[in-house]
GUSE-128962 format. One line per 2 residues: number of its first residue (from 1); their letters; for each residue x, y, z of N, C-alpha, C, O. Coordinates in pm, 1 decimal, m for minus. Each point is the difference from the previous one (the first is absolute). Example, Ala and Ser with C-alpha at 12.3 -4.5 7.8 and 13.67 -1.06 7.14 Angstrom:
BEGIN
1 = AS = 1319.0,m569.0,780.0,m89.0,119.0,0.0,90.0,120.0,0.0,103.6,m1.9,66.5  m138.6,106.9,m138.5,82.0,119.0,6.0,m77.0,109.0,73.0,50.9,110.8,16.9
This chain:
BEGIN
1 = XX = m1189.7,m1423.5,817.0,140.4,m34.0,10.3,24.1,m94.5,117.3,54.6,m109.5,m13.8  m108.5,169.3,156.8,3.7,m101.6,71.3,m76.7,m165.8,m64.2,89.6,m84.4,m2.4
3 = XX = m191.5,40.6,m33.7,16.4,m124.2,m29.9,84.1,m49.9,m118.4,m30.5,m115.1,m31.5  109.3,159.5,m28.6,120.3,m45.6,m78.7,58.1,m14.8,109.4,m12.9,m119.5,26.3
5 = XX = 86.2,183.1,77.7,103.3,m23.0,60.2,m20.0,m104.6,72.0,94.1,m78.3,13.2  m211.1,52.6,46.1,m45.8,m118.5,106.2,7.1,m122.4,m85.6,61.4,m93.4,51.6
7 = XX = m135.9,63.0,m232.3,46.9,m46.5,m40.0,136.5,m72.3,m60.9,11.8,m118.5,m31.3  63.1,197.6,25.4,115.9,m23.3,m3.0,69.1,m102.4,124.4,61.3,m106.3,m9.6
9 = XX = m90.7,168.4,99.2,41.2,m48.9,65.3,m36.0,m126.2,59.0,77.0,m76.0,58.7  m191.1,60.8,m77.4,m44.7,m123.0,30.7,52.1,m146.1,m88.4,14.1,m113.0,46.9
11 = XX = 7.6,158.2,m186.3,58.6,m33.2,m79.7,133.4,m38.6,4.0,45.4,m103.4,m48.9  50.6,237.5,141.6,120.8,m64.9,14.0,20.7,m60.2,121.4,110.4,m29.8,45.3
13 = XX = m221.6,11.2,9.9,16.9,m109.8,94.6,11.1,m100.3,m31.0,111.4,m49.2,17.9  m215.6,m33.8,m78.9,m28.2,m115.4,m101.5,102.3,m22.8,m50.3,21.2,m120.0,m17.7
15 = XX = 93.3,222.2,m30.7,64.3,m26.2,m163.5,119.7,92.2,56.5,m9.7,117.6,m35.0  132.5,m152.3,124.5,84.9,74.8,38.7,90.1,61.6,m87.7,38.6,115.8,m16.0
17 = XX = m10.8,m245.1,m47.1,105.5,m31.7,m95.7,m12.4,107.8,m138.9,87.8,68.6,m52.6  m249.9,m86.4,14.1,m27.8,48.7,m118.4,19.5,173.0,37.6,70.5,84.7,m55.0
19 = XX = m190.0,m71.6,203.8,43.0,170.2,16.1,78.8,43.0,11.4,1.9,123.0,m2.2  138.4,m213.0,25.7,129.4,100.6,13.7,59.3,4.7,m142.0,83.3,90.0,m10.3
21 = XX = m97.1,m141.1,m69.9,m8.5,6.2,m177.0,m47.1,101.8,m34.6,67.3,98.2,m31.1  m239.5,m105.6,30.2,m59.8,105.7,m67.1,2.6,153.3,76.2,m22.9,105.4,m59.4
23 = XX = 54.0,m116.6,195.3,5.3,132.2,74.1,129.7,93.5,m53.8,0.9,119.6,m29.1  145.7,m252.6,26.0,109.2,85.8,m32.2,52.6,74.5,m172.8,69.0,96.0,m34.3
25 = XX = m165.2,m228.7,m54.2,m25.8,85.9,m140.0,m59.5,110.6,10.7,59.6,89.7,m59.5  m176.1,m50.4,123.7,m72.6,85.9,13.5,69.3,119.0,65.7,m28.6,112.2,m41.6
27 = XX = 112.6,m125.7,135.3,18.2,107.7,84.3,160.7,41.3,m125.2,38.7,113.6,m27.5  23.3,m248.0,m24.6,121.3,66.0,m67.1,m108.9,70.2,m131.9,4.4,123.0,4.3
29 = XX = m61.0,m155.7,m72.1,m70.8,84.3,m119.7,m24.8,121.0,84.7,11.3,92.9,m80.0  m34.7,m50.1,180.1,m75.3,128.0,58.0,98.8,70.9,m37.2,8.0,82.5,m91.0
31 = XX = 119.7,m142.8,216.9,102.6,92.6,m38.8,37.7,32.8,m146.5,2.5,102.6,m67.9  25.5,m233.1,48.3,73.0,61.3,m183.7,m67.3,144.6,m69.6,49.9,106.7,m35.9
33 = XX = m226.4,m177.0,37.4,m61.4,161.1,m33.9,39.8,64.2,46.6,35.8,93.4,m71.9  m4.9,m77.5,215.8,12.3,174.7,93.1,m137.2,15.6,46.4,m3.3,106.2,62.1
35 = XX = m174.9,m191.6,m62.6,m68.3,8.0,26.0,m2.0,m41.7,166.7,m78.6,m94.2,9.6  116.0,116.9,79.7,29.6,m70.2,129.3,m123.2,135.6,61.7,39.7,115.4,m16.8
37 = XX = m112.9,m124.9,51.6,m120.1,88.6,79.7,m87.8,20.3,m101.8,m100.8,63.9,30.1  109.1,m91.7,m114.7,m116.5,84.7,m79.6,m80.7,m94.5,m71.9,67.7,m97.5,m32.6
39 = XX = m234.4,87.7,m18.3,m67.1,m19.4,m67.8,22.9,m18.5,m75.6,49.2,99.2,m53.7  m51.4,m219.6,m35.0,1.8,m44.7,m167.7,m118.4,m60.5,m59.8,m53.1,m99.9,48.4
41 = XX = 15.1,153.6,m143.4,m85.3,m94.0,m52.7,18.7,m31.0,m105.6,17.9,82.1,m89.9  m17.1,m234.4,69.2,53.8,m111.4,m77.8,m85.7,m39.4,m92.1,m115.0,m41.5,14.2
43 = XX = 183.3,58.4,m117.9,m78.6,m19.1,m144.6,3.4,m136.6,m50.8,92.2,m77.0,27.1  m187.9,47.1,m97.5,m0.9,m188.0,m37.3,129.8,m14.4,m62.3,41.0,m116.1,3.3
45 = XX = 64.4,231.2,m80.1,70.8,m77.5,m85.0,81.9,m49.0,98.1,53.4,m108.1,m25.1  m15.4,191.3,194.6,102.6,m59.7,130.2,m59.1,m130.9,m9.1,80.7,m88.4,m28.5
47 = XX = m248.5,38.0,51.9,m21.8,m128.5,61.0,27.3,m69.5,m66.6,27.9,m111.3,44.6  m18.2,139.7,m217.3,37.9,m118.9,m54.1,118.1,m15.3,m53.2,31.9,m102.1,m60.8
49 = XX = 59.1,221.3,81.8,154.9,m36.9,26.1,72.4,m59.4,121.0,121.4,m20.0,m1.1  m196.6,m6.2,100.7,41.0,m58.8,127.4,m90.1,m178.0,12.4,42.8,m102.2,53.7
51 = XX = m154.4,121.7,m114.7,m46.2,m128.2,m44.8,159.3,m129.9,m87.7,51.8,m109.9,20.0  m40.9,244.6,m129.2,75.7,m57.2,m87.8,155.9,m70.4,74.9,69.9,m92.6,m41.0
53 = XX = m56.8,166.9,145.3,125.5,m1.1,74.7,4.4,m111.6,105.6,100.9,m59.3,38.2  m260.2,36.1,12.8,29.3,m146.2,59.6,m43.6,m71.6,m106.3,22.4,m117.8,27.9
55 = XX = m68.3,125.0,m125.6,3.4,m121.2,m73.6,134.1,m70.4,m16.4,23.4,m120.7,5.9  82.7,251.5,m33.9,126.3,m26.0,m67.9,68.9,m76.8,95.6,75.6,m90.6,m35.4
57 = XX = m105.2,133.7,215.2,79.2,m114.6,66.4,m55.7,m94.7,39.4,57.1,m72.6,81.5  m198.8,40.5,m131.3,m102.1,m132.3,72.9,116.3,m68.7,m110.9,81.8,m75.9,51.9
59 = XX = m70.7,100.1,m207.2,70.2,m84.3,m99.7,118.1,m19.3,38.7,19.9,m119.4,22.3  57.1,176.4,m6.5,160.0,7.5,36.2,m12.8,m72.2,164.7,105.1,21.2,60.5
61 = XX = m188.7,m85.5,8.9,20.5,m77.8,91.8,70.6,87.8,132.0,80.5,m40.3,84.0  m140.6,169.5,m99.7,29.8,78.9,166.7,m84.8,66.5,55.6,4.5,87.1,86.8
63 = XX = m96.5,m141.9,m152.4,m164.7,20.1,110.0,m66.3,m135.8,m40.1,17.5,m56.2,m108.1  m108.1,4.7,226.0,m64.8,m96.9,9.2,m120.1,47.0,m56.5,m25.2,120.4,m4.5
65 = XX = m47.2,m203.1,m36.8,m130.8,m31.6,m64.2,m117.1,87.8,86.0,m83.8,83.8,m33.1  128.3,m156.5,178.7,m78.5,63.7,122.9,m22.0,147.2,m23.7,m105.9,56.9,m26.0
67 = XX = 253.5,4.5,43.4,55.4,80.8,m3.0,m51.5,101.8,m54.2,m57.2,99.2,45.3  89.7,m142.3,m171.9,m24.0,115.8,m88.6,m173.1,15.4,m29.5,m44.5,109.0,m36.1
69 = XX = m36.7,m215.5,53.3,m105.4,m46.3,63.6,m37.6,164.2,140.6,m46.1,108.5,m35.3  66.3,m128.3,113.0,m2.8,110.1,100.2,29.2,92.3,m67.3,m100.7,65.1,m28.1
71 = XX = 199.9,m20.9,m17.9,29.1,157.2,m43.1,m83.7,44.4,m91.7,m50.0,112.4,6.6  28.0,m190.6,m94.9,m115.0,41.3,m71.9,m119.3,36.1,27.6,m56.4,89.1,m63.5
73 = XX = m31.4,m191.2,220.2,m146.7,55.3,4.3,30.0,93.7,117.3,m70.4,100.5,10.0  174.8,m124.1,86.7,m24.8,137.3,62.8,40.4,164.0,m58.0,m44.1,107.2,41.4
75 = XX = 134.6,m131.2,m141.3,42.1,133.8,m41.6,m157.2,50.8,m151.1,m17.9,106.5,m59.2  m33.5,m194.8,53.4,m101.6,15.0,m40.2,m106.5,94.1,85.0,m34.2,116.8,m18.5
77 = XX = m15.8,m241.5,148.2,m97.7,71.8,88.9,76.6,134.5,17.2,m50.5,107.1,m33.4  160.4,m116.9,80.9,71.0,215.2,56.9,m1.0,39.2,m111.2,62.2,102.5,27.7
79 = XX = m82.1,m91.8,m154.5,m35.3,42.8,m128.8,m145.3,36.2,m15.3,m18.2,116.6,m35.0  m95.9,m194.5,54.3,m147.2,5.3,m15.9,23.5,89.0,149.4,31.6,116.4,m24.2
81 = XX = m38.0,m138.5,128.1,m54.7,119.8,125.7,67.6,77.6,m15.8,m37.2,70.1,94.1  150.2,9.6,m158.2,31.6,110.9,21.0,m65.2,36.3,m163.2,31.1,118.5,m11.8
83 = X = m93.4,m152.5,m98.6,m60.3,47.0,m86.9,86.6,41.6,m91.0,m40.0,54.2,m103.1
């Protein structure tokens, strides 16, 4: 867990703009679940309904190429190391 987090962060160093995007989807989905402390483990049909979801705004022109570019391979890598 610690090198996800170091990753991350290193990441939103690089990419301010993008981590305050993907951090605050992430942290509003937590809440919405009610999952806020606890362990989830995420089944392919989440990755490829959230795949599907930046696709939908890389098209609709409210994520950049870059962008959605980043969210994809890092939420990938924190996908492959946590297994």
């Amino acid at each position: 867990m610690d090198r996800i987090v170091r990753l991350f962060i290193e990441w939103a160093k690089a990419n301010p703009a993008s981590a305050k995007i993907a951090l605050d989807t992430i942290n509003a989905e937590v809440e919405r679940l009610g999952l806020a402390g606890r362990v989830v483990k995420v089944p392919d049909s989440h990755w490829e309904e959230w795949l599907a979801y930046l696709d939908s705004r890389r098209e609709a022109g409210t994520l950049s190429h870059k962008q959605w570019q980043s969210h994809r391979i890092y939420l990938k890598r924190l996908l492959d190391s946590t297994g």
